[in-house]
N, C-alpha and C positions, 0 to 999 in steps of 0.2 A: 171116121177115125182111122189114125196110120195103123201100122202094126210097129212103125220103128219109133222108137222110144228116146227123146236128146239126153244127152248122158249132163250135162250141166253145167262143167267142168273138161277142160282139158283132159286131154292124158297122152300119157307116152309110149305106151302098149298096150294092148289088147290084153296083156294079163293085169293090165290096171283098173280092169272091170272083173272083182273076183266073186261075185257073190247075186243073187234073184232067189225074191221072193214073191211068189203070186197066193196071197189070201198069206195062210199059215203051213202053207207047204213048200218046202226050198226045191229049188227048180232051177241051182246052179249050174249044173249039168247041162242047160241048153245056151249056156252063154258061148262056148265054146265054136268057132267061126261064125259069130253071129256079132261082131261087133266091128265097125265101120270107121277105121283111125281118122278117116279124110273128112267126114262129115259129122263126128263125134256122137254116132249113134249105135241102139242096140236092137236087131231086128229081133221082134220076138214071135215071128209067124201070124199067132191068132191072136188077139187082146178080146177078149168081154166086154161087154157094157159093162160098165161099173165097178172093173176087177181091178182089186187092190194090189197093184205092183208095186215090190221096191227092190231098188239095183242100188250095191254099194260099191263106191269106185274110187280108188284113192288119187285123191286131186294132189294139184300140181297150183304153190300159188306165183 
């Protein structure tokens, strides 16, 4: 499993990923130089088996 995450969606900056949630603990705070304009992705260091991520990004249609 990667550790970086495809965002789904375009985007225009990197504060257009403003928000991570892993289980029910917000974990926005590690989004911050961890997101990839060129390949439209979100490094997020370690992922879990199994861990329930969500990243909210406002798209672009």
């Amino acid at each position: 499993m990667s550790d970086k995450l495809g965002l789904g969606l375009s985007i225009e900056s990197v504060g257009d990923v403003f928000k991570k949630k892993v289980g029910k603990e917000d974990k926005s705070l590690q989004i911050s130089g961890n997101v990839d304009m060129t390949y439209g992705t979100l490094d997020c260091a370690i992922i879990a088996e199994n861990e329930d991520t969500t990243i909210w990004v406002r798209g672009r249609l």
